[in-house]
N, C-alpha and C positions, 0 to 999 in steps of 0.2 A: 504494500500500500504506500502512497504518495508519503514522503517525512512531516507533510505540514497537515496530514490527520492523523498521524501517528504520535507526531514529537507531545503534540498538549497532552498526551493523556498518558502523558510519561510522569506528571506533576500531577501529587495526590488534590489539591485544590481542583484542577480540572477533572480528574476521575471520580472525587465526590459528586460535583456539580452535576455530571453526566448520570451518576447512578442514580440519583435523587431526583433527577430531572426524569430518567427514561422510568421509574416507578409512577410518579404524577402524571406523567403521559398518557403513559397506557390504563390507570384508571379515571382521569379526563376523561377521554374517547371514549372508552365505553357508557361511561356514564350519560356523555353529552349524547351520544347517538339514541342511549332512549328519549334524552329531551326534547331533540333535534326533529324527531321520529311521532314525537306527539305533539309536535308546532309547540313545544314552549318554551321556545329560544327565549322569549323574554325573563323567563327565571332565570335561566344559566345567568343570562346577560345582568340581570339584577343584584344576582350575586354578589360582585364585583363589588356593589354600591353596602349590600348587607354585612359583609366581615369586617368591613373597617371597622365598626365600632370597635370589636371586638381585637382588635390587632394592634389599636391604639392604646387599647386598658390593658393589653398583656404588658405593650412595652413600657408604658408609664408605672406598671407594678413589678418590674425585671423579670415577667412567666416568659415562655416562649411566644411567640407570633403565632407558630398553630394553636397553638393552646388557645390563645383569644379567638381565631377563627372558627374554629370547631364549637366552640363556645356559642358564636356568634351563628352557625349556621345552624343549631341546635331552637336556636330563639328565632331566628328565621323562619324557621321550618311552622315551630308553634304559633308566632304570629299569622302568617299566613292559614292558618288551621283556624286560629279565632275568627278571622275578620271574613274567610270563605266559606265557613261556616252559616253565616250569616244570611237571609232567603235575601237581603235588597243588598248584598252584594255578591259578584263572584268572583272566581278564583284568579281575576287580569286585576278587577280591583284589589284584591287582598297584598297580593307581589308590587303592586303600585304603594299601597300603606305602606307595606313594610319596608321597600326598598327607602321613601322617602324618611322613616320616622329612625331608621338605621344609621340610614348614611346624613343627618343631620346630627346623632346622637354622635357620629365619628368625628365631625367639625367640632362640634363641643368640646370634644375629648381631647381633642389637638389642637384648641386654645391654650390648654391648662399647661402646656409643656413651654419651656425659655423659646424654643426657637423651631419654625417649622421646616426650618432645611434637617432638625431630628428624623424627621421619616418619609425621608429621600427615598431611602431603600425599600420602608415598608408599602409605600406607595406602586414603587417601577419596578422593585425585588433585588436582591446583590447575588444570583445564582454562583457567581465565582467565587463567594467569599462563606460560603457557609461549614459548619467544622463536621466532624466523623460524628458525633449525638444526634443533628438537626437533621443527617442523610439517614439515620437509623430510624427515627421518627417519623418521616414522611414515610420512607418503605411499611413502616407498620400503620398507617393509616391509612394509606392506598392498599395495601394490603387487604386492610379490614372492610375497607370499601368493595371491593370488589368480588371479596366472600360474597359479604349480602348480596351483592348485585347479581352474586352466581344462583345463589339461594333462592330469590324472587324472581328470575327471568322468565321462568314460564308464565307465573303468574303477570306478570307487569305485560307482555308482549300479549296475553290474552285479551287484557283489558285495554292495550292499546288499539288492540286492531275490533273488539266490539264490547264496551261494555255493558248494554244489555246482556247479552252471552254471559260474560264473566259472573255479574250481581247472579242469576240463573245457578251460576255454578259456584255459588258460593263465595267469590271475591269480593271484595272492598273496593271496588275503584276510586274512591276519592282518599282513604287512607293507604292505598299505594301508590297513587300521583306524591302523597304527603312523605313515606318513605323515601318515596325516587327525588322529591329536593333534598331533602335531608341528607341522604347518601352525595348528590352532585355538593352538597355545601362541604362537605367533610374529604370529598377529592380536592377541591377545591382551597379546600383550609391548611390543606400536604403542599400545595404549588405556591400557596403565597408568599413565602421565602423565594420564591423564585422568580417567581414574575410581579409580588408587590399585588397591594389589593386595588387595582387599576386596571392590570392586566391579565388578570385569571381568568377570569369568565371567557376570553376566545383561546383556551384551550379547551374548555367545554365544549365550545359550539365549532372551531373552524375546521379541525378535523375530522370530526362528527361529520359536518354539512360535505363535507369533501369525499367521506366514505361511503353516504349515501349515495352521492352521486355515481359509484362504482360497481354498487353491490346491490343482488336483488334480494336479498334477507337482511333480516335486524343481524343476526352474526356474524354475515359476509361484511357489513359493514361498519360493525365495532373491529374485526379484523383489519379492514382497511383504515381504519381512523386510527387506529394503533396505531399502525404501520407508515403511515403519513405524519402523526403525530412524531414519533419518535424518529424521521428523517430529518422533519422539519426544526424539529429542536436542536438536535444535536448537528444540522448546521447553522444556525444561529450561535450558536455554543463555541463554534469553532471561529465564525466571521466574527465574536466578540473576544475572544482570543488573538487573533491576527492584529483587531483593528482595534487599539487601546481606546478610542473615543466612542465606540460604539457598545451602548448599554446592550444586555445579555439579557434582558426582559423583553425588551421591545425587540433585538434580534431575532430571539425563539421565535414571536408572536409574526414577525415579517416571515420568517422560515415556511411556518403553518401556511399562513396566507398563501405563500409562493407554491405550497402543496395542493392545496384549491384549487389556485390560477389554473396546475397541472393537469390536475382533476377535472375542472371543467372543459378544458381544452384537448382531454381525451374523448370526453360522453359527447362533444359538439362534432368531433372525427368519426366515431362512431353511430352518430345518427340513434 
């Protein structure tokens, strides 16, 4: 292989970043692909807006950043349950509350601190800088994520494609919509170290939306959003490596996008 993919991941900071990075990946993608998969790219996307709070209060109290995010998507999750719950609102409004009462409650939080260039990184993420505990933590929450994900998939994929049928056969469908954000907040709670609570939510959704476009099953294309995901990162990873100016959050996030670009510029050759 070429020296200039080989040489960075000679330096344990780069082969953290990558291990940590290709664990959040691949539980991203599949998670986004059921979101993606039941048009509710607006949650993934809202996401972004809901962990702050929570990433703020970790770091203002010395916890980890996932620790607040997990936190934060757990209350998420709940929120949204309250307020869809509700017969005169539904479930576009409830991710509307929540995202706004969240992501104001994260402004607040990050008044309280001396200086707001403090969370530089928690914002855009510092993927090259994170140590051996913070790469052990994410594998074990995407980890964990992705059990369940394995655990529920028949169920979740029944009710996505009829939930008459499902309620019939005994499912929940509105407390597995409620499970399936709650699992995307907690992938997502694994990447914010990495990509900062700004730019997590499009690895939810952009390899997801990228894999659909390839694949004619919900599996074929969590396989392919994997697979695009964790290209797509780990050359970002590398172009932020090369290019000292250029951030490793927004990298990743251009990598993905560029997997997309790829993606749709195959399904448009193939008709």
């Amino acid at each position: 292989m070429p020296e200039w993919i080989t040489e960075p991941f000679s330096h344990g900071f780069m082969l953290r970043a990558w291990l940590g990075t290709a664990c959040c990946a691949v539980a991203c993608a599949c998670l986004g692909t059921h979101l993606v998969a039941r048009r509710m790219t607006f949650v993934g996307s809202a996401l972004t807006h809901t962990l702050l709070p929570g990433v703020v209060a970790a770091w203002l109290l010395g916890l980890s950043p996932q620790l607040g995010a997990a936190a934060a998507a757990v209350a998420t999750a709940g929120l949204i349950a309250l307020v869809g719950g509700r017969r005169e609102a539904g479930e576009d409004a409830a991710v509307g509350v929540a995202q706004s009462a969240l992501f104001a409650l994260g402004i607040v939080l990050m008044a309280q601190a001396q200086s707001w260039r403090d969370f530089t990184g928690l914002l855009f993420g510092t993927a090259l800088g994170i140590g051996p505990g913070e790469t052990w933590g994410m594998a074990a929450t995407a980890a964990g994520a992705l059990a369940a994900l394995a655990a529920g998939h028949r169920a979740l994929e029944a009710s996505a494609l009829d939930e008459d049928y499902a309620r019939l056969a005994g499912l929940r469908p509105a407390l597995l919509r409620l499970g399936l954000v709650a699992l995307a907040g907690l992938a997502a709670a694994a990447a914010v170290r990495l990509l900062g609570a700004m730019l997590t939510s499009a690895l939810l959704i952009v390899p997801a939306a990228a894999g659909l476009l390839l694949a004619r099953s919900l599996a074929g294309a969590m396989a392919w959003a994997s697979a695009l995901a964790l290209l797509g990162c780990t050359g970002g990873l590398l172009a932020s490596y090369h290019l000292a100016d250029l951030p490793s959050g927004a990298a990743m996030v251009g990598g993905c996008c560029l997997m997309f670009a790829l993606a749709r510029g195959w399904r448009a050759l193939r008709g």
